[in-house]
KEZA-607187 format. One record per residue: residue in three letters; x, y, z of N, C-alpha, C, CB in turn. Coordinates in steps of 0.1 Angstrom, whole numbers, plus 2048, in hexadecimal, padded with zeros to 3 digits. Glycine has a CB too. Layout:
N
AlaXYZXYZXYZXYZ/...
This chain:
343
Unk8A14598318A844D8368AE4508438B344882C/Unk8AC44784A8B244885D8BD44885A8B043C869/Unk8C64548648D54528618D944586D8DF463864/Unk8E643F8678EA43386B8F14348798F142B860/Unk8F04448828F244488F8ED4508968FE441890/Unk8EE4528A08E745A8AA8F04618B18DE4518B3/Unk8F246F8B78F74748C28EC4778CC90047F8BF/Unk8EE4748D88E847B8E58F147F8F08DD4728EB/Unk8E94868F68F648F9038EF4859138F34AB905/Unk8F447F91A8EF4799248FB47892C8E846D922/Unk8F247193C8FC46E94890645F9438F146A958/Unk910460949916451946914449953927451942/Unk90B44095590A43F9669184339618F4436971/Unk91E43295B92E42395F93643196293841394C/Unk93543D96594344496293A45296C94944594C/Unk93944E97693345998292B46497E93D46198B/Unk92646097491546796E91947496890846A97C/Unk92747195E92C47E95992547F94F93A47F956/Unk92348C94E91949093F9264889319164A993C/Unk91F48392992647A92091C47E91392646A925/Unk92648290591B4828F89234758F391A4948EC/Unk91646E8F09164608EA91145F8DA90C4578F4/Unk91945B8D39184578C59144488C592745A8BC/Unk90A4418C19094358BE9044318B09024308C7/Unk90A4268AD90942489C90941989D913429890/Unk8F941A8958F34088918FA4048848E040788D/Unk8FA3F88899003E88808F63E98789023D8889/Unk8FA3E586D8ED3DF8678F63D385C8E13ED85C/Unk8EF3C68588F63BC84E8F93C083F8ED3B084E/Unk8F53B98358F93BB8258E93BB8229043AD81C/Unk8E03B78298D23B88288C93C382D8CF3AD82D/Unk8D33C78338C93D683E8C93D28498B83DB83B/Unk8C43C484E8C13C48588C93C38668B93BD857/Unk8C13CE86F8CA3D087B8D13C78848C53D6883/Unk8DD3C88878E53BD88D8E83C289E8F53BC884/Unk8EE3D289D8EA3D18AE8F33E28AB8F53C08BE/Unk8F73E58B58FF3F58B79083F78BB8FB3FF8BD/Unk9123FE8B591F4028BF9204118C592C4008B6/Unk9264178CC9284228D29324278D59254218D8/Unk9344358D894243C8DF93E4448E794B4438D6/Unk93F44B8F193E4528FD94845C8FC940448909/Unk9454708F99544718FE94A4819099664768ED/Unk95148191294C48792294D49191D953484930/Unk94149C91F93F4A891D94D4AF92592F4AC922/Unk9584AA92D95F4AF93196C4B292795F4AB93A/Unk9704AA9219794A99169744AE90B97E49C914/Unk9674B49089644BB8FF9684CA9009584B88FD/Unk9654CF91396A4DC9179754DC9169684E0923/Unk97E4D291698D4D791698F4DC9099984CB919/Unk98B4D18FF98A4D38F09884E68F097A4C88E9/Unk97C4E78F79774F88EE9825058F49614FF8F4/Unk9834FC8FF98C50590999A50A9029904FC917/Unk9A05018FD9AD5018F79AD5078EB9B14F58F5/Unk99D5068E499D50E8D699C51C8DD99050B8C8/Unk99A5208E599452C8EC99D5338EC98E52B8F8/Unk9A752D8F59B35358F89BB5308F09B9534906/Unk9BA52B8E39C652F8D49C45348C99CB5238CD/Unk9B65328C79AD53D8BF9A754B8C29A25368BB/Unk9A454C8D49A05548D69915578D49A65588D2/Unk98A54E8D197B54E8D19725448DB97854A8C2/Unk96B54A8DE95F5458E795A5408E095754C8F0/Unk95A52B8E694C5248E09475238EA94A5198D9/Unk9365208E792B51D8EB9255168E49245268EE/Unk92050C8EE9155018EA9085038EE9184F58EF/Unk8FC50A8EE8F050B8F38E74FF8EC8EC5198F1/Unk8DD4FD8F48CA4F48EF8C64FC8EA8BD4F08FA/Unk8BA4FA8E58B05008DC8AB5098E78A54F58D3/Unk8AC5058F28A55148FE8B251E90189F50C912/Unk8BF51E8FB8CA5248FD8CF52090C8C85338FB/Unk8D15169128D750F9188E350F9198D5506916/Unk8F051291F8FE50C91990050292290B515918/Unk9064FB91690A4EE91A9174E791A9034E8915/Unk91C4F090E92F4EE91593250091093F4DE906/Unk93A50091593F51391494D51291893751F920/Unk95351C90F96152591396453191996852790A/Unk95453591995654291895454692A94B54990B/Unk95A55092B95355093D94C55A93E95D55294B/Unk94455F93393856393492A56192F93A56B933/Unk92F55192991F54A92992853892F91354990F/Unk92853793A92952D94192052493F92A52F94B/Unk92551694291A50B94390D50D94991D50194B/Unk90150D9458F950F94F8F151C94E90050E95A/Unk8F75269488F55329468EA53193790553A946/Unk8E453D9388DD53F92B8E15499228D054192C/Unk8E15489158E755390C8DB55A90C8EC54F8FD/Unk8CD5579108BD56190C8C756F91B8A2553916/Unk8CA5699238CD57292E8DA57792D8CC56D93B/Unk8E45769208F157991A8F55879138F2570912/Unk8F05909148F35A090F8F85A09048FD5A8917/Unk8F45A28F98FA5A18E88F35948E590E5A18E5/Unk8F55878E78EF57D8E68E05798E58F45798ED/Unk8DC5808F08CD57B8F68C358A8E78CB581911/Unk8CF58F8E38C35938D88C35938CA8BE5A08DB/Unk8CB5818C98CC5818BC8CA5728BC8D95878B6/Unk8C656A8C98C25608C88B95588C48C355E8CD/Unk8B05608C38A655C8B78A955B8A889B5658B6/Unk8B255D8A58B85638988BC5538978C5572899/Unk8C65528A38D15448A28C753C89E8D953E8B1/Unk8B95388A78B252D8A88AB52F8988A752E8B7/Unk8A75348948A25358858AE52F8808A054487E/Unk8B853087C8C452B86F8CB5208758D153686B/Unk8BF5168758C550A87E8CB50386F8B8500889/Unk8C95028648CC4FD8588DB5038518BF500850/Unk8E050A8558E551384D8F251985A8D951D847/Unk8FF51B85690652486090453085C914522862/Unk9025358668FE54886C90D5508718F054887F/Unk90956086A91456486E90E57187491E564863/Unk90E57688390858388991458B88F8FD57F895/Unk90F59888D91A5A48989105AE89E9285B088E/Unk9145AD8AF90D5B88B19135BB8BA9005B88B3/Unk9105CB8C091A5D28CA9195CF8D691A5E08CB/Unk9255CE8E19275CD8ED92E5D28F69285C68EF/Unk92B5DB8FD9375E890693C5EB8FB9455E3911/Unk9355F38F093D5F98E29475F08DB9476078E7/Unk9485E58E094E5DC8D39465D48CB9575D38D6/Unk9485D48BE9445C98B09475BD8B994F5C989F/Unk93D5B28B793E5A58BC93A5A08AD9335A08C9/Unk9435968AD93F58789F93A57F8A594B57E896/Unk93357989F92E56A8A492755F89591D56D8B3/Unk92E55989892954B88F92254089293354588A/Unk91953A89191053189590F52888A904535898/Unk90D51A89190650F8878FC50488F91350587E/Unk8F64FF88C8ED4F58928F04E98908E14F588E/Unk8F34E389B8F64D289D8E94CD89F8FE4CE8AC/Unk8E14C68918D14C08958D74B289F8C54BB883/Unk8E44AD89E8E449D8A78E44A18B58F44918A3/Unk8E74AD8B68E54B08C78D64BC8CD8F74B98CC/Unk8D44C48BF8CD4C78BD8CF4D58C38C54BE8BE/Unk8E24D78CB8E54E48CE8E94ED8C48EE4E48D6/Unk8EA4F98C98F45048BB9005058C08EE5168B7/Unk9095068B891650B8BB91951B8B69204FF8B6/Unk91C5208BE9215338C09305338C591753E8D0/Unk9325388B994353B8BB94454D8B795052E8AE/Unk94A5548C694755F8C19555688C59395648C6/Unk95856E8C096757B8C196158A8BE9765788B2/Unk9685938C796959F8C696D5A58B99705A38D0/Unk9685AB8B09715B38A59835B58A696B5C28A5/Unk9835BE8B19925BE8B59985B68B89945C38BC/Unk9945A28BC99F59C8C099C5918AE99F5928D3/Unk9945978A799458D89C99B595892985588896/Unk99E5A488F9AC5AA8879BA5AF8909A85B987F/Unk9B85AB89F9C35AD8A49CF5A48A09C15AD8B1/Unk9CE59A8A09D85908949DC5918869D1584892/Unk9D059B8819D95A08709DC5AB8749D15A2861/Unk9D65B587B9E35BD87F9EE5BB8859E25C7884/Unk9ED5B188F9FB5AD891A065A88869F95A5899/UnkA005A3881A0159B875A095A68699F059486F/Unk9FF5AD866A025BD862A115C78629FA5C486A/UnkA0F5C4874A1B5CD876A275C4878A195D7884/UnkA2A5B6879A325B2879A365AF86BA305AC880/UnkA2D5B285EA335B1851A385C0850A295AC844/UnkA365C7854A3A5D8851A475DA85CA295E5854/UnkA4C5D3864A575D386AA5F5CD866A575D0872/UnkA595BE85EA695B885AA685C084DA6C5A4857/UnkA615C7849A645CE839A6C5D683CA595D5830/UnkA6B5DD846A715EA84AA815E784DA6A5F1857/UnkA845DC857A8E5D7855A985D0848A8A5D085C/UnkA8D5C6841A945C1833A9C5D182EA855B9825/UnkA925D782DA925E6824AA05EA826A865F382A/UnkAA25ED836AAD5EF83CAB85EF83BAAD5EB842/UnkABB5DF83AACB5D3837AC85D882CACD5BF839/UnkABF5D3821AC15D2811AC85E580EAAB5CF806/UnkAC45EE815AC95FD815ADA5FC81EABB60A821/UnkADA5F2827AE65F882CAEF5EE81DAEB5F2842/UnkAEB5E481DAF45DC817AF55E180AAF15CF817/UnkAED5E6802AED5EE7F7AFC5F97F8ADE5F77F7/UnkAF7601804B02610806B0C607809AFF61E813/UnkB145FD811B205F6812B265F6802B1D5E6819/UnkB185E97FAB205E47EFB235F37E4B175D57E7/UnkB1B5FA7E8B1B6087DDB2E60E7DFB0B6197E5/UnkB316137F0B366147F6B4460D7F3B306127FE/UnkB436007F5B4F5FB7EFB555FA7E3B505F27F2/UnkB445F77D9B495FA7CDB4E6057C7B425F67C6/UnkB4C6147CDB516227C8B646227D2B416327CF/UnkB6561B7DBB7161C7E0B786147D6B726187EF/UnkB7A6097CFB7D6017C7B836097B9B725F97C6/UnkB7460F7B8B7361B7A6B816237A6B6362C7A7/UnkB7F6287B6B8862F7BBB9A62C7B7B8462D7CA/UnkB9961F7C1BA561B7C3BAD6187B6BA46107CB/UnkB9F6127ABBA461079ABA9619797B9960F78F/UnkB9F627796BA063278EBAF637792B9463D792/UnkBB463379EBBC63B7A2BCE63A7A6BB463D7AC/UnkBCB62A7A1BD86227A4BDA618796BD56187B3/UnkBEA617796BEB61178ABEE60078BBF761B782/UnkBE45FA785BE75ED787BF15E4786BE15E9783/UnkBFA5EA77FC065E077AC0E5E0787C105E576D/UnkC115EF78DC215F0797C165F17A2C2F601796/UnkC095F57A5C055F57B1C066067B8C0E5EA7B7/UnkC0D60E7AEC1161A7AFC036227ADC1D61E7A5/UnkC0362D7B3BFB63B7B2BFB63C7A1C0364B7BB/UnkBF364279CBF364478CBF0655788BE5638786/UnkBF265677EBF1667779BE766D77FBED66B769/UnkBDE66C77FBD266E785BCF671792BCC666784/UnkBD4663799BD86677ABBE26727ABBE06577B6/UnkBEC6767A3BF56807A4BF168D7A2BFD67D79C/UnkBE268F79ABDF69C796BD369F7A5BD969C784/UnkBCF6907ADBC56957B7BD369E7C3BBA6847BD/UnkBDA6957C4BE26987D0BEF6A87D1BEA68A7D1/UnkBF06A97C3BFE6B37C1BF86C07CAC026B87AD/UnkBEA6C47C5BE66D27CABE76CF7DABD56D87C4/UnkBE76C87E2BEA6C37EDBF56C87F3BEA6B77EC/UnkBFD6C17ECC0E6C07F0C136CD7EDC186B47E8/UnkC0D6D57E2C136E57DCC0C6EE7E9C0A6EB7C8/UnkBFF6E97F0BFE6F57F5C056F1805BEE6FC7F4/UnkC0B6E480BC0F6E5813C1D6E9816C0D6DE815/UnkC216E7808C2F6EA807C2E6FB806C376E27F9/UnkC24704803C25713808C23719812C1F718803/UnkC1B70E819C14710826C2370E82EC0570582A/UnkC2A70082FC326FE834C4470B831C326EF830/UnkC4070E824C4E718822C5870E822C5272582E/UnkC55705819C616FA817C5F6F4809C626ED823/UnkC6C6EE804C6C6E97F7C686E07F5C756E87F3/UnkC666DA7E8C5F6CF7E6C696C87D8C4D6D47E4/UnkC656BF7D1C716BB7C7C6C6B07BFC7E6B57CF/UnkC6C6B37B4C666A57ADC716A07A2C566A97A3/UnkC6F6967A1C7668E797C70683791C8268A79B/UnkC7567E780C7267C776C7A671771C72686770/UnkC73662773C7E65B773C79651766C81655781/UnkC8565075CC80643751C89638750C80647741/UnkC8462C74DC8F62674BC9462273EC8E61E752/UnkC9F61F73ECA6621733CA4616727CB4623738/UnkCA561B718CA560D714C99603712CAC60771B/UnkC8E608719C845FF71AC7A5F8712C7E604721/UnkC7A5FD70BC755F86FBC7E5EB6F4C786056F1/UnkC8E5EA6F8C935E16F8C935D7701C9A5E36F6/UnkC8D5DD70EC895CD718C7B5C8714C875D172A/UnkC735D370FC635CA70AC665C26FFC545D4705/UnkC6F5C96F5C715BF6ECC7C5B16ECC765C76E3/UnkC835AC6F7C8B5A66FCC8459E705C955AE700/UnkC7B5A170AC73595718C64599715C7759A72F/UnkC6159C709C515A070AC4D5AD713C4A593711/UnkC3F5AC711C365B971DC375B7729C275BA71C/UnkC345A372BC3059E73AC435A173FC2858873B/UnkC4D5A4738C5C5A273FC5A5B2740C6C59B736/UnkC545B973AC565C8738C4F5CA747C4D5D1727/UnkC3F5C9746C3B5C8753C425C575DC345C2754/UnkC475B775EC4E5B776CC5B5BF76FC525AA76F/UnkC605C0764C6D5CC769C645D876DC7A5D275A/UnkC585DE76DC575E776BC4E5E477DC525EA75B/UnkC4A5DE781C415DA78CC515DA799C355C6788/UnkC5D5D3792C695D47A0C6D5E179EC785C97A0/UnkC6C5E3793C735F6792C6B6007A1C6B60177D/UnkC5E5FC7A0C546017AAC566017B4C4B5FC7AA/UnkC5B5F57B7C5B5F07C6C685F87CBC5C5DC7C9/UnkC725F67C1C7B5FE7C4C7F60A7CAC7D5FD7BE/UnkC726127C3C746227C4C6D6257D3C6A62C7B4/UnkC6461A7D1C5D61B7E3C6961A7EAC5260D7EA/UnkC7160F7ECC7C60D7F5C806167F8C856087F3/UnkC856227ECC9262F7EEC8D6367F5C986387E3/UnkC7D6347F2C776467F8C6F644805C6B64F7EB/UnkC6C64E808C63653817C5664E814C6266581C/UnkC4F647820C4364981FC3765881DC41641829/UnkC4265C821C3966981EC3C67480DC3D67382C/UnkC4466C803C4666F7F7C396697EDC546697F5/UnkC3A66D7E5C2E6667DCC356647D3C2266C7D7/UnkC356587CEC3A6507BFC2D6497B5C456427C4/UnkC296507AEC2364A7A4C27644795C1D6537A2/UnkC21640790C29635780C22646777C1C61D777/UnkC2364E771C24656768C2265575AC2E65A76A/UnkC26648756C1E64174CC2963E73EC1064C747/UnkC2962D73CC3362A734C3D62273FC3863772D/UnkC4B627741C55624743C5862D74EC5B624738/UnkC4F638750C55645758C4D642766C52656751/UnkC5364676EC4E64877BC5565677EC5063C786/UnkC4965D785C4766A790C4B66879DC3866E793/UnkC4F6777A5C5566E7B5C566827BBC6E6607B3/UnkC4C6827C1C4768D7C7C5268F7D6C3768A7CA/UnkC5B6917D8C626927E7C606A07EEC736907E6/UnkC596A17F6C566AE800C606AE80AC496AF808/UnkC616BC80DC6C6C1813C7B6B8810C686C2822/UnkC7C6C0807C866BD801C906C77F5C806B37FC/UnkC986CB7F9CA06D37F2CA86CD7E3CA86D67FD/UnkCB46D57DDCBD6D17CDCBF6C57D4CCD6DC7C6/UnkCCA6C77DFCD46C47E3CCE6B57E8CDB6CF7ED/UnkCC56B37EFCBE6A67F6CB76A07EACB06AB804/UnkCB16A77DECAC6A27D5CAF69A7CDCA96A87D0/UnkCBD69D7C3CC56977BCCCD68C7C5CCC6A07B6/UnkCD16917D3CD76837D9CCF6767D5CD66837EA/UnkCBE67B7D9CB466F7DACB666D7CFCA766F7DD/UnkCB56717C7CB666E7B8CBE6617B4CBE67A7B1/UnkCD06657B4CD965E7B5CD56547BFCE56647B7/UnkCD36527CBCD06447CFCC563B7C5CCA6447E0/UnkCBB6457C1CB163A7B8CB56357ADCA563F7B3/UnkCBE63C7A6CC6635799CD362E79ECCC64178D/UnkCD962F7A9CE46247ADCDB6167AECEC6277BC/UnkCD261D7B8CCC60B7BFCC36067B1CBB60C7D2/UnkCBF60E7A7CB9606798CC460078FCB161278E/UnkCD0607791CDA5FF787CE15F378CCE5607783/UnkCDE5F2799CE75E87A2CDC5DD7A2CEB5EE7B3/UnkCCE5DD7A1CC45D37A3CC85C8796CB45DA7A4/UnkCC25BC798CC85AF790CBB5AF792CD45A3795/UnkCB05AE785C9F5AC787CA159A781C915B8779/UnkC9B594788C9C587781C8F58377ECA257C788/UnkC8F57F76FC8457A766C8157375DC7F581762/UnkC7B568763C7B559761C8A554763C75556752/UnkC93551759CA254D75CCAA55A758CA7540752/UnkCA6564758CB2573755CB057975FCB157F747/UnkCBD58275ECBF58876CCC1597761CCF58177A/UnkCB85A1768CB65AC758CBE5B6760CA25B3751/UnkCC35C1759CCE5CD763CC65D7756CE95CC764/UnkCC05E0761CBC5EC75CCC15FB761CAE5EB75E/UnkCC4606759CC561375ECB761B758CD361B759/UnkCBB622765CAE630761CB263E75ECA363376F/UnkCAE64875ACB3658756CA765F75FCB265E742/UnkCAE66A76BCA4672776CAA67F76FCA766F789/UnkC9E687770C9E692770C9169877DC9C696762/UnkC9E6A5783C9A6A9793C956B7792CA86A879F/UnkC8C6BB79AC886CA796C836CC7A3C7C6CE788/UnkC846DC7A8C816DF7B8C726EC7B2C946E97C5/UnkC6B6E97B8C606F57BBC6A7047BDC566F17CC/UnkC6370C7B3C687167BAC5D7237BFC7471B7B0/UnkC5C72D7C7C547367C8C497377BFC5B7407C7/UnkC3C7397B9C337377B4C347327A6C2D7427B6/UnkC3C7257AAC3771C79DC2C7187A2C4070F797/UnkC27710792C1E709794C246F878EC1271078E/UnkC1B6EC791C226E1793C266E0784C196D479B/UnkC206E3777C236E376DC326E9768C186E7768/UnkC356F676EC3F6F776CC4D6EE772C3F70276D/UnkC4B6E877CC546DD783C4F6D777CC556DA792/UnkC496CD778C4A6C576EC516C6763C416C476C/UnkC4D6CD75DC536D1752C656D3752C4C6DD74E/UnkC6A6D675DC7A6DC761C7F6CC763C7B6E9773/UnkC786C376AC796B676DC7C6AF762C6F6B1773/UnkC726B0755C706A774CC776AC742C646A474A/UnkC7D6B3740C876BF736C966B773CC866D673D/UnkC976B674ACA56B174ECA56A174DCA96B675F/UnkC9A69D750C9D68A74BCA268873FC8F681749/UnkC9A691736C9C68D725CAE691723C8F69C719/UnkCB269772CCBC6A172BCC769772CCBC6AE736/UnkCC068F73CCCC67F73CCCA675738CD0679747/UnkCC267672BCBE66D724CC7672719CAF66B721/UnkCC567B714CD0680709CDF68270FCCB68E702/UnkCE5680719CF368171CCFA67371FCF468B729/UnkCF366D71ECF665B720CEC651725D0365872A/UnkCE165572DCDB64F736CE364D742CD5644732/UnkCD564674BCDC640755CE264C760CE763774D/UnkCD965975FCE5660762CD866976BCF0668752/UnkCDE676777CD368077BCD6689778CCF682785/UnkCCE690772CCC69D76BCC66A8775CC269C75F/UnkCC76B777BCC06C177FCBA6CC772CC86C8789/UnkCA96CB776CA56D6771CA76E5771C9D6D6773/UnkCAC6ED770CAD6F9772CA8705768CB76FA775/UnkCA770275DC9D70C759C9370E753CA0712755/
């Protein structure tokens, strides 16, 4: 059956005799029979722009050659209009090849100045040209390796952040473990633990320095009758201002930890009997004098200190122990009271 239109490549003599490929397609009625033809014109010049633009975005040279290898539109600037692909180097000896697989698209490589050339062909029977679209090996995987290395950079990067941000969150979360492990949540105070990292610290500066050092042992009194009288949460909060308190009295350079229960620890360096027990007495004046108010009561608490000095090659266990021998000591003499360790 005749197809129902025609391309041919001709002059346009209405349009200064520009080569023009013309499509015309016959009319025909409900009966077959022919009524007349319509047409479209588009100027072999706007077809070059067309190949031109795939050329330089794809990167491949098309060619339009005749059945004599003619070109007749081209991107390439080494088979120009006019030019022959039989006289084309790589081309001219596979063009017999092209002209055979006029039915079918063809796919050929052959070398040029030591590069792999691709080329793809098909046959236009309405113009009765072939079309050759051909690329170098290297500019047809230079885009997946580019492609390539730009996935193996942002990996390397992702990899990167996901590693720094890992070591931050690791990082903050072991400073945290830390800060748990090591502080007591209720008063906000250092806890037994922070006391057993830091003492060997302070014991060997205080030998290094040839100066005293002084601990004391503080409880407060009665306290079992304030948990039982305002609850745990009133026990807690007497027990969170007691805290704040002992910060006030002392040096930033003293350590006060909660000791556990009711008792709090209170490390004072350089510090002698005489400077020790003073501190002492100010921490149980300013605790008996405080008015804690909670919810509508205003609570009056005392505490019982016992004071002990480092001497010549103790070790912290034995100041402890001299410390916590003399609390109990002003616990049993009335409370409320400061006690020295001495033996």
């Amino acid at each position: 059956m005749a197809q129902p239109y025609e391309i041919n490549v001709d002059r346009d003599m209405a349009h200064a005799d520009a080569l023009t490929i013309f499509i015309n397609y016959r009319v025909l009625d409900y009966q077959g029979e022919y009524l007349g033809a319509v047409g479209v014109g588009l100027t072999v010049d706007s077809v070059q722009k067309l190949i031109s633009h795939y050329q330089r975005r794809f990167k491949r040279e098309v060619v339009f050659v005749d059945h004599d290898g003619q070109v007749q539109l081209s991107s390439s600037k080494a088979q120009p209009v006019g030019s022959n692909v039989r006289q084309t180097p790589g081309l001219n000896g596979i063009f017999e090849q092209i002209r055979q697989g006029k039915q079918d698209k063809v796919s050929f490589e052959y070398q040029l100045d030591g590069a792999q050339q691709l080329v793809n062909t098909r046959y236009i029977p309405e113009l009765n040209w072939y079309l050759i679209v051909g690329q170098s090996e290297s500019e047809a995987t230079s885009d997946i390796r580019h492609a390539l290395y730009l996935n193996l950079l942002l990996c390397l990067v992702v990899t990167a952040v996901v590693a720094l941000l890992t070591h931050l969150a690791l990082r903050r979360y072991q400073t945290r473990l830390e800060t748990m492990a090591t502080t007591d949540s209720l008063t906000g105070l250092p806890n037994r633990r922070a006391f057993d990292i830091v003492i060997d610290v302070f014991l060997n500066e205080n030998r290094r320095a040839n100066s005293s050092m002084a601990l004391m042992v503080l409880d407060i009194d009665h306290f079992k009758s304030i948990n039982d009288r305002l609850g745990h949460f009133g026990g807690d909060h007497v027990l969170a201002v007691t805290a704040r308190m002992l910060k006030s009295c002392t040096r930033a350079a003293d350590f006060v930890c909660r000791w556990g229960g009711e008792e709090f620890l209170i490390v004072i360096k350089d510090c002698d009997e005489h400077n020790a027990m003073q501190l002492a007495e100010k921490i149980r004046h300013a605790i008996e004098n405080e008015l804690i108010a909670y919810k509508s009561e205003q609570i009056a608490i005392t505490a019982s200190l016992g004071v002990a000095v480092a001497r010549p090659g103790d070790n912290i266990h034995m100041v402890l122990e001299r410390a916590d021998v003399a609390m109990y000591a002003a616990k049993a003499a009335g409370r409320n009271q400061v006690h020295f360790g001495r033996v």
